[in-house]
Structure formats: C-alpha cells, structure tokens
C-alpha positions in Angstrom: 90.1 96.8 68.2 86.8 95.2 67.1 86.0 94.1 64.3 83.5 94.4 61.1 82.8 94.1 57.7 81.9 97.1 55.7 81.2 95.6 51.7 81.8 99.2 50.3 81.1 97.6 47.0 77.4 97.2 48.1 75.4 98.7 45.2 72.9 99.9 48.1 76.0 101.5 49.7 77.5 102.9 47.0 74.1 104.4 45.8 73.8 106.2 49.2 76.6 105.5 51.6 75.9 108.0 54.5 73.2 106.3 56.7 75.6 103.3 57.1 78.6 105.8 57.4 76.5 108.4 60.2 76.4 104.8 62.1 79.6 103.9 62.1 81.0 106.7 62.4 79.1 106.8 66.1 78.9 103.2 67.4 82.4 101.7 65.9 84.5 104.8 64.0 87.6 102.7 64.5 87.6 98.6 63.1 89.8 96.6 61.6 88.3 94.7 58.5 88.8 91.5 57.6 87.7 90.7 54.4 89.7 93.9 53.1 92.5 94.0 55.7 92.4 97.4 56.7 91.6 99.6 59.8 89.3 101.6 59.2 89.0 105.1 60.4 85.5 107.1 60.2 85.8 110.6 62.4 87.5 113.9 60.7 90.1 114.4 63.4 91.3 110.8 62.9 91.3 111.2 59.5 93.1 114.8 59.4 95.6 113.4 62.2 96.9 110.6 59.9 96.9 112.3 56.6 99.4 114.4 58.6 101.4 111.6 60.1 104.5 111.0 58.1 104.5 107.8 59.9 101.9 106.8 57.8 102.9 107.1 53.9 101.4 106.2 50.2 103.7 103.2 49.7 105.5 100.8 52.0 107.4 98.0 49.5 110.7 101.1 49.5 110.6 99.9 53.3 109.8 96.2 53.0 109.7 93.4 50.4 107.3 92.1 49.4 108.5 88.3 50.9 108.6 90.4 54.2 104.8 91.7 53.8 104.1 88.1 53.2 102.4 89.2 49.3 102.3 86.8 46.9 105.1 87.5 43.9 103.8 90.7 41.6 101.2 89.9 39.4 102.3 89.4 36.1 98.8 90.9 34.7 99.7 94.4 36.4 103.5 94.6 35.7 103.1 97.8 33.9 100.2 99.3 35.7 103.5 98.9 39.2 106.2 100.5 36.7 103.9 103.2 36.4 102.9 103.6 40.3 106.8 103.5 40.9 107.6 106.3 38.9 105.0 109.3 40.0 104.5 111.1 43.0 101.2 110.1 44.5 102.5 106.6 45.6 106.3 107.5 46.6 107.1 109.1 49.7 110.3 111.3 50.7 113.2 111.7 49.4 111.8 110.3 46.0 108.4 112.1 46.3 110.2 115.5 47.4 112.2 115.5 44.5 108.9 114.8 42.0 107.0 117.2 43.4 109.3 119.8 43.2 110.3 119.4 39.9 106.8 119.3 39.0 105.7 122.3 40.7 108.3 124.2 39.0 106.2 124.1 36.4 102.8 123.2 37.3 102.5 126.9 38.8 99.5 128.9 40.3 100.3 131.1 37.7 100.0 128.5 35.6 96.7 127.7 36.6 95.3 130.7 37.2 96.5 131.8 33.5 93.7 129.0 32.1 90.3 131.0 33.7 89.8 132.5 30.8 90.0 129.3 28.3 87.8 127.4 31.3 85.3 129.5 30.4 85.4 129.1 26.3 85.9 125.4 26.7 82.8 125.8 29.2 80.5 127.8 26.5 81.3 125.6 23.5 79.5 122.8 25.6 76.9 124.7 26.2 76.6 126.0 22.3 76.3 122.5 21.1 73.7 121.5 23.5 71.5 124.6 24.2 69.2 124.7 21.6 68.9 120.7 21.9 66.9 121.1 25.4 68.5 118.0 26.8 71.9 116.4 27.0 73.8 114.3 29.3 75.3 116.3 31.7 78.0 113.5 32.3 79.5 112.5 29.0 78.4 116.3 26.8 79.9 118.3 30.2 81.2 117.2 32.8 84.1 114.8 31.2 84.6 117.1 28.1 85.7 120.0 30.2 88.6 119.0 32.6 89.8 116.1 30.0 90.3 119.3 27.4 91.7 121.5 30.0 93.9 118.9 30.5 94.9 117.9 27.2 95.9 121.8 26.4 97.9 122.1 29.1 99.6 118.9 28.7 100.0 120.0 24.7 98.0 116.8 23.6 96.7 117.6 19.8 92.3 118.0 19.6 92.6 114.8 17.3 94.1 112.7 20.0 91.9 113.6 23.2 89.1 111.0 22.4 92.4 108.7 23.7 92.6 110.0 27.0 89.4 109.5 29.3 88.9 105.9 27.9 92.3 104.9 29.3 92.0 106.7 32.2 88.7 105.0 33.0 90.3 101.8 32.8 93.5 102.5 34.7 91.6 104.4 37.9 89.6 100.7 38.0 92.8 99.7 39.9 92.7 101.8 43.0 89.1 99.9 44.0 89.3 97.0 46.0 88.4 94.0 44.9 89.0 94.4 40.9 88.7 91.5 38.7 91.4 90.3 36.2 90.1 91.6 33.3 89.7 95.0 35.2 93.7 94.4 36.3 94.4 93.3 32.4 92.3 96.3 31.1 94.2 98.6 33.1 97.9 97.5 32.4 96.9 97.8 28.5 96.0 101.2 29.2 99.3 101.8 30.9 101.1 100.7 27.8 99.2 102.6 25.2 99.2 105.8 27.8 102.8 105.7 28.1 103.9 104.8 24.7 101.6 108.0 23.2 103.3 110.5 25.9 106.8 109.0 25.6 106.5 109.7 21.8 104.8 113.3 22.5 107.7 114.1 25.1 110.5 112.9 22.1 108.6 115.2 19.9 108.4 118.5 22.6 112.1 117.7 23.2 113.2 118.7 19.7 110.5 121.6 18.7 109.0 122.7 22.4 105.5 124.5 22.6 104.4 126.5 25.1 102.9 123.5 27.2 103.5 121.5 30.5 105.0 118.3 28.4 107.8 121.1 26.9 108.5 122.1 30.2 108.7 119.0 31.9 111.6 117.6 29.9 113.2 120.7 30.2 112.4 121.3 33.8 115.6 121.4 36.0 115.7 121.7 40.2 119.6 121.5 41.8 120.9 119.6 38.9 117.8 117.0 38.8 115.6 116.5 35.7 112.7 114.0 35.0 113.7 110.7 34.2 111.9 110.0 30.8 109.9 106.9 32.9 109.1 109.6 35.5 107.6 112.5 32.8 105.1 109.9 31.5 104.0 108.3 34.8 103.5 111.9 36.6 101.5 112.8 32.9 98.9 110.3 33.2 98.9 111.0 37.0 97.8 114.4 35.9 95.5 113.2 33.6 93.7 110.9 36.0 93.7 113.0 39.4 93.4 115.7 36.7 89.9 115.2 36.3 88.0 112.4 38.6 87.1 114.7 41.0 85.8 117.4 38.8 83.7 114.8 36.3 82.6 113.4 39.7 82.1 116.8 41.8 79.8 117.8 38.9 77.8 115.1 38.6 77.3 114.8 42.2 77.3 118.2 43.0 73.7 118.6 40.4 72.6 115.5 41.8 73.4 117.0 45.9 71.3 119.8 44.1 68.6 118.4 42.1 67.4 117.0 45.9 67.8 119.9 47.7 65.2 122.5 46.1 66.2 125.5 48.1 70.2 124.9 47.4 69.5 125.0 44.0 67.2 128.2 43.8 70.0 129.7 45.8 72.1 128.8 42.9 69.9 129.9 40.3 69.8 133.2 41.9 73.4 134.0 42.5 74.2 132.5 38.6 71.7 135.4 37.4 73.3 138.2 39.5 76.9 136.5 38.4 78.0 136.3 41.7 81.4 134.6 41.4 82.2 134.6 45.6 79.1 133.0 46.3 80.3 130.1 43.9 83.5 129.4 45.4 81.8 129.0 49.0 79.0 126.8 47.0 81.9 124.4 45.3 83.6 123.9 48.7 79.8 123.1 50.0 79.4 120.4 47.4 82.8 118.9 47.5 82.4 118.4 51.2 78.3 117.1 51.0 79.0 114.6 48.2 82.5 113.7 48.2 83.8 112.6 44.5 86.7 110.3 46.1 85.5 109.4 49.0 88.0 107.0 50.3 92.1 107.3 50.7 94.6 104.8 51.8 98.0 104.6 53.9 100.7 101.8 54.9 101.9 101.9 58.6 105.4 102.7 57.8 106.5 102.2 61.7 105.1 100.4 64.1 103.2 103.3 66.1 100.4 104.2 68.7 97.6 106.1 67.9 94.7 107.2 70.6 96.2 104.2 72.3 95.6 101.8 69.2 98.8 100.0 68.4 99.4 100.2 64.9 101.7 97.7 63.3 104.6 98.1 60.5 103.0 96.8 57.2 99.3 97.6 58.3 97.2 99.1 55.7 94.8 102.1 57.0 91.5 103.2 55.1 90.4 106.7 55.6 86.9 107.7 54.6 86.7 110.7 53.5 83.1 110.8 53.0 82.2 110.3 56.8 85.1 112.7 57.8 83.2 115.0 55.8 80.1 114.6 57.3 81.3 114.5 61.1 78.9 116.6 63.1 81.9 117.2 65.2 83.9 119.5 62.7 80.9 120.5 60.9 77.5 122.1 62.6 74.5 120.2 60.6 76.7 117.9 58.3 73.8 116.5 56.9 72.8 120.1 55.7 73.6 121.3 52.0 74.3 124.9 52.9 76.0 126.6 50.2 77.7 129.4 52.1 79.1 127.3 55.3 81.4 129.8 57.0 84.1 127.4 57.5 84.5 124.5 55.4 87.4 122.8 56.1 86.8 119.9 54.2 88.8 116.1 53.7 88.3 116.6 50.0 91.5 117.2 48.4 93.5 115.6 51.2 96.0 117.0 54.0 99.7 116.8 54.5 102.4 116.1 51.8 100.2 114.2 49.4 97.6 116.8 49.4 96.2 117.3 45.7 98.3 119.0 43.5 95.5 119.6 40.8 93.1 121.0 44.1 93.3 125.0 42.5 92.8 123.5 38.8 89.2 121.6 40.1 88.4 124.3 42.3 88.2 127.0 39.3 87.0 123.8 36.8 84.1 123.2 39.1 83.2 127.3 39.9 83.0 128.1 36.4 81.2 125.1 35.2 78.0 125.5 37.4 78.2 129.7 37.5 78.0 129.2 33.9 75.5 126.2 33.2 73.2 127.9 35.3 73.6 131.7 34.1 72.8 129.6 30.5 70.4 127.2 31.5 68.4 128.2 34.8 65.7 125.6 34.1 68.1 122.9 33.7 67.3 120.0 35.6 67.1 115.6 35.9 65.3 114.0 33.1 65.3 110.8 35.4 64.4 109.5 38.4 67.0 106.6 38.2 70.4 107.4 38.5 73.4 104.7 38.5 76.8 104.3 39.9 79.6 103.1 38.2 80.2 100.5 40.6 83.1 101.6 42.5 83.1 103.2 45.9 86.7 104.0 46.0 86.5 106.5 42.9 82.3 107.0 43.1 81.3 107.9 39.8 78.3 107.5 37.5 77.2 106.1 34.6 75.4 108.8 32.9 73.3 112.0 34.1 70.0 113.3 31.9 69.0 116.7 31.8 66.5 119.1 30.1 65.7 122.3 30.3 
C-alpha cells in the first residue's frame, strides 16, 4: 500500500477540496497516511463496500484495550466528552447499538417525522418574516441554524427560552470528531458535555413526573422486550440528536446556495420550479446538492478483524477514513460528477451513510432542506451572495462556514 500525506486541514483544501480529491481519487484512491494513521479510501464502491462491512465498526476499545492498541491512558481533558460517546448509538456497535437503536426508533418514527412538515414550514416563514423587508441577512446564522436547531428543540420538548443553549454547545462538542483538535478545543468540548448533559438529565427528571407530548417524554418511557434507556443513555443519544440533528442541514444549506450561487443555470432552474411550487422537483434538487457539496464529507471505521479487502490486508486495530466527498463525485457511479444537475435520475449518494450506522435523522434533513430552499426562494427569488469572500470554519471533517451574506 503506498503511501501519502493528505493535510485535510489545508485552508486551500478545505476551501475547495475536489481538484485534490478528482486526483487522488485516479492516481492513488487507496494510501495509508502517516501523519493521521489511517487508510484512506477515495472511490464510491470502496466506500459503499465498507460502510456495509460489519467487519469494519464505529468503535473498537469493546474489542481491545486500550494498552493492546498501544494508546496512551484516556485523556483526562476528555473524560466526559468518552462517557458520552459510550453511551449513544453512533459509536457502539451490536449488541449494544441494536438495542439503542431500537429503542430509539420506537419512538423516533417516520410518523413522527413526517407529522413536523407542517411546523417546518411555519418555523421556515417566521425566518423569512423577520428578515424580508430587511433586504439582507445572513443566510447562516438568521436561517440556516435557526431552523433544524428549533425543530429540534420541539421535538426534543426543550422550552423557546432555553434553545439559545443548544447550537453553542453543539458547536463546541462536534470540534472533537476533526483530527488534529487542540486542547482547548478537547477542554471546550468536555465542558459542553457536562452543561449538555446536566440540562437534559434535569429536563428528562422533569418529563418523568408530568410527561408532554415530546421525544424526551417518550424516551424515558420507551420500553423494547423488557429494556428501557439507561438515564446515561437518554442524555447521550439527546445531544446525539441534537448534533447529527442539524450539521448537515445548517451545512447542506449553506453549501447547497453557495453549489448554487456558482452555477447560474442550477439556480434559475430553482427559481423557476419555487414559482410553479413544484415540490418533486425539490426533493430530486436536495439529493443533487447533498451529493455535489457534501456537508460531512468524511467518516471513519476501526478494523474490527483482521481482513482482506481487494487484496489489501487490513489489520485488527487499523483505523479506515472514508471520503465521502470523493465517493460522491466518482465518475464511475455518477455520469458528469462534476455537473450540478438538479434532477439526476439516480442519485445514490454517500451522504447520509450505508449499512447499520446509516443516519437516523436522514428523513428529518431531507424534508428540513426541501422546504427551506422551496420556500426561500418562492419568498425571495432575487436572493443572492452579498460577497465574494466566503470562509470555512476550519474543519474538514464537519465542513462548515463561518457566515453567508445575502440580499435581495
């Protein structure tokens, strides 16, 4: 296996990663890297093949110790921010992460989801209300958060005068999935861990003696073949909601205007179907966008076994990176990757994942994401960037940025 250094923290690359990616992904798709200590995989049927392999899982330290891995002893600095990742379902793997999930989706129906169309769209017009007759706002911070951190919030059946809590510690705990996060970043995050988990903890002891019609009251009651929730469980798999909740739709809107702002015909196509209200053309459209400009464009997986893999030799304890972003743009899956085109036929994009760790919240940011641009632009068809210079947060991992001007 060769080897090479990709610095996805590269400003340059994080600005516009898909040059570097269209290259790799044809000279070396497969490298081991060094400096991070990860293989790297860059073609879509590489990627889709492992997502699927159960061989391959979220966590490894329920299989070996840490002394066996050779790590250092846990960082002191992050003791919360682990108690947390122990306890939801992202980073657990069967039986522990059968049981979660269950339990979870017990509740967390498509019923469920479904059922919240109708308040997307009022959340998504008292946005708009406050910022129409302005002729400008920040599409980032007046929009895009505001909308999936409210949705959120109601379902969860956290109070309005709380929700100004709840993106702030999010920011700071998602910091931790980048690599190469600096202590304060590491002590930021556990803080947020232990503010997050004290405020549901108290929220869940409150639903547990008057319950409300909301997803907090029915996780403590929730019940699947005599197992419930522990209550370390209910707050980790909360704030998990919260934060998968709503990175990828804050980031699928903001990149999604940006994919569109630079791609004139796209966004008169856009324009067009908002005026006629035509709803189908939108879901095709947010599929289009989430596969173009991916808002988490990077997932990783321990080697649980020691395996082989397109004759590559994969060892127990090995740490794979799967980029999402070049999967997504593999001319090999997808016919003119480098194409927006709103209404691709087939669009079977890395987005949301594949296997048994595929997004939960995928249905909630799919109708988040359709309603928010169907609307903005039925509201606002002139709306467009009120800047030539846009900036990244800094991470690739979780590819956000730091504000978005518009006008109209």
């Amino acid at each position: 296996m060769q080897t090479h250094h990709l610095n996805i923290n590269d400003p340059a690359f994080v600005y516009d990663p898909y040059p570097t990616l269209r290259t790799l992904r044809e000279e070396l798709p497969v490298f081991f890297d060094p400096v991070w200590n990860k293989i790297f995989f860059l073609r879509y049927d590489d990627i889709a093949n492992l997502l699927r392999e159960r061989r391959l899982g979220r966590s490894i330290t329920h299989i070996l110790s840490r002394d066996e891995l050779g790590w250092p002893p846990p960082n002191p600095l992050t003791r919360d921010f682990d108690h947390f990742q122990e306890n939801h379902m992202l980073d657990n793997e069967p039986p522990k992460h059968t049981r979660l999930k269950g339990l979870f989706m017990k509740v967390f129906t498509p019923a469920r989801v479904e059922g919240l169309r109708g308040r997307v769209e009022r959340i998504v017009h008292q946005l708009l209300d406050r910022a129409e007759d302005q002729g400008q706002m920040d599409l980032l911070k007046d929009y895009a958060e505001p909308l999936p951190v409210t949705v959120i919030a109601e379902l969860l059946g956290v109070p309005e005068e709380d929700r100004h809590l709840l993106r702030p510690w999010s920011a700071k705990i998602v910091k931790l999935y980048e690599l190469g996060y600096t202590e304060e970043q590491a002590r930021e995050a556990n803080q947020a861990v232990v503010e997050f988990s004290q405020y549901i903890r108290a929220l869940a002891e409150e639903r547990r003696r008057r319950p409300r019609d909301d997803l907090i009251s029915a996780l403590v009651e929730v019940e699947e073949q005599g197992e419930k929730l522990t209550p370390d469980e209910l707050v980790a798999n909360s704030i998990l909601l919260l934060n998968a909740g709503h990175e990828a739709t804050v980031n699928g809107t903001t990149a999604g205007f940006l994919a569109l702002s630079r791609n004139p015909e796209a966004l008169e196509e856009v324009r067009e179907a908002a005026a006629k209200n035509r709803s189908e053309f939108f879901k095709l459209a947010v599929e289009e966008l989430l596969r173009y400009d991916t808002p988490l464009p990077m997932f990783e997986r321990w080697v649980l076994e020691d395996m082989e893999y397109r004759g590559l030799q994969l060892k127990r304890g090995q740490e794979v990176a799967l980029m999402y972003a070049s999967g997504n743009r593999d001319p090999r899956k997808f016919p003119d990757p480098d194409r927006l085109w709103l209404t691709r036929p087939e669009n079977p994009h890395l987005t949301f994942g594949l296997g048994i760790h595929y997004c939960l919240g995928a249905p909630l940011a799919r109708l988040e994401l359709q309603v928010s641009f169907q609307t903005l632009f039925r509201r606002l068809p002139g709306i467009h960037l009120a800047t030539d210079r846009i900036e990244y947060t800094g991470g690739f991992v979780i590819r956000g940025h730091k504000a978005m001007p518009v006008a109209w």
